[in-house]
Structure formats: C-alpha cells, structure tokens
C-alpha positions as a printed Julia matrix, in Angstrom:
131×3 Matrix{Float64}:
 110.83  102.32   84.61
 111.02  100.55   81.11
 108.77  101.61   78.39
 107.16   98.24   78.54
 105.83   98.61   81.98
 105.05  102.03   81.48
 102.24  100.41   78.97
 101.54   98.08   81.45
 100.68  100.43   84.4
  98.56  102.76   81.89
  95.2   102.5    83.18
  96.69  103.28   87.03
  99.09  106.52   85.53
  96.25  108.31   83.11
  92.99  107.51   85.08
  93.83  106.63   88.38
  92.36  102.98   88.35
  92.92  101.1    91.15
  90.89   98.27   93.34
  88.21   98.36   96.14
  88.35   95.52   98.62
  84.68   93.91   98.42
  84.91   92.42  101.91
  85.85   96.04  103.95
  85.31   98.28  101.24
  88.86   99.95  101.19
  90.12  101.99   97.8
  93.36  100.41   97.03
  96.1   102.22   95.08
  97.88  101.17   93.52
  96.15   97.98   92.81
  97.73   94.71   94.64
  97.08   91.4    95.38
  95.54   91.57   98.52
  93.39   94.21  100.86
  96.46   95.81  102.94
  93.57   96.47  105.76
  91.63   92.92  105.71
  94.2    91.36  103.86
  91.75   89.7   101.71
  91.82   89.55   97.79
  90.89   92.51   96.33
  90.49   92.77   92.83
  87.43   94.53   92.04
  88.31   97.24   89.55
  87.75  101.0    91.0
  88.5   104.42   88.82
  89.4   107.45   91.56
  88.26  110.68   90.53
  91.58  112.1    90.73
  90.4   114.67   93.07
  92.56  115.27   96.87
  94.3   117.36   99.01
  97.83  117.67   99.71
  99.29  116.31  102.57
 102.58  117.62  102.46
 104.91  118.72   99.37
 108.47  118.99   98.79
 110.61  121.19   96.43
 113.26  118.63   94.27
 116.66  120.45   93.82
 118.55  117.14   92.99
 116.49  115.26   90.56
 117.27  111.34   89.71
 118.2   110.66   86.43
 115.51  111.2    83.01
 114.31  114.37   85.65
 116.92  116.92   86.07
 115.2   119.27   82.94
 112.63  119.92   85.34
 114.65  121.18   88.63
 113.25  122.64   90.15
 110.28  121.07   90.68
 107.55  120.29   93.07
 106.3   116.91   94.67
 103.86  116.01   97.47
 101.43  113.47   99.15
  98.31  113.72   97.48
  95.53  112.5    99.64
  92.76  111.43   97.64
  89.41  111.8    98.5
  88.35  108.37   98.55
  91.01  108.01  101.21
  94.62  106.68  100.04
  97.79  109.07   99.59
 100.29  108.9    96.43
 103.07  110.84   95.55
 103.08  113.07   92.85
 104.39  115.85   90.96
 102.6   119.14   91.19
 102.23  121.53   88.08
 100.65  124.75   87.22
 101.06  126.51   90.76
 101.75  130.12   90.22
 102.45  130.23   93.87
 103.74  128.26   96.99
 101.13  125.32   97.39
 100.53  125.08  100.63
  99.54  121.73  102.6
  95.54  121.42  102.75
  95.14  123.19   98.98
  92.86  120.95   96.64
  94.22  119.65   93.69
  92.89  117.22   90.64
  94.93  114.63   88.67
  95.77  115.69   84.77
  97.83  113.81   82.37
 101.66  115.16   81.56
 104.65  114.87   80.52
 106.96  113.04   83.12
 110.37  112.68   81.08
 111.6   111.61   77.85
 113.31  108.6    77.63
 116.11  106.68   75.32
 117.89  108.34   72.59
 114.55  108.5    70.69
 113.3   110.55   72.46
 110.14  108.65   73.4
 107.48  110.71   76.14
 106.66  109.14   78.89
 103.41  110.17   80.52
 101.73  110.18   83.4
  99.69  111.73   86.01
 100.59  115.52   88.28
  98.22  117.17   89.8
  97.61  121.06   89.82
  95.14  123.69   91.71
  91.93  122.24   91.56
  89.85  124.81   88.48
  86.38  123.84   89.92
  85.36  122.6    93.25
C-alpha cells in the first residue's frame, strides 16, 4: 500500500469506521459500495468500538516485504462484536493467545516505508485491559 492510500483509508485503520446498511441493518467493514447481505447501498457512516474476539490466529515466520523486522509475529481473525471478522496483527500478548480471548483495537506501528523512513500506522489488537 502507497502512502497516499494509506491517508485515504485513515478513518477505517485508526478508528475502525465503517458502514451500516440502513435497509437490514448489517455493520459493514470495510466500507463498500453496496450491503454484501441485501445488496443494497450502504453508506451510512458507522464507528466499531474496536472491541472482539478472536476467531483463529496464526504465527508469521515468513513475512512479505516492509514486515520481516517483526518475525515473528502474530495474526488472527478478529471477530468484532458488532458482528464482522478482519484480520489483524496481535500485540502485547505475554502468552499464547488462544482462540475465544477478547481483545480491543489500538493504534501501532505497522512498518516503515521508503528510504525516509516514513511510519505507517494502523490498527492491532491486544488482550482486552477492561471488560
């Protein structure tokens, strides 16, 4: 990803905004043109409290390129609890997550990019600190 569209895709990668469908009521993310249960448009703005479970996890050994200072590192299928699933880097586990363990969204670090060294951010989730 470009550091233009990185700008772009701000509100959905620091606060979790995506849409609600207004005919079925389905939270949408990420945010797209139409309702991918009613298939209606479905635009209506709708901020996720970044709260979830997760649904299964990983452990990345062979990262893709910008990534390989973090091997090793965790990702998983967050399931939110409004209802859709994301992928996502975990962070500050100082254990083995284990599938059903609650988790909230925080803003990090995801690489550094270019040779100037520009940080891109983004959102991980770790342990959840209050239920």
């Amino acid at each position: 990803m470009n550091l233009s569209q990185n700008w772009r895709l701000a509100e959905q990668r620091y606060r979790l905004v995506g849409e609600i469908c207004p005919h079925c009521g389905v939270k949408i993310y990420p945010p797209r043109d139409a309702c991918p249960d009613c298939s209606q448009p479905a635009q209506e703005r709708f901020t996720f409290s970044g709260k979830g479970e997760i649904y299964s996890y990983t452990v990345v050994l062979d990262a893709p390129e910008g990534y390989e200072e973090q091997v090793p590192y965790l990702i998983a299928l967050v399931k939110l609890d409004e209802g859709p699933m994301l992928t996502a880097q975990l962070t500050d586990f100082d254990r083995e997550p284990e599938i059903g363990d609650r988790v909230e969204m925080v803003t990090r670090k995801l690489r550094t990019e270019g040779n100037a060294g520009i940080i891109v951010y983004g959102y991980k989730f770790r342990p959840l600190l209050m239920p």
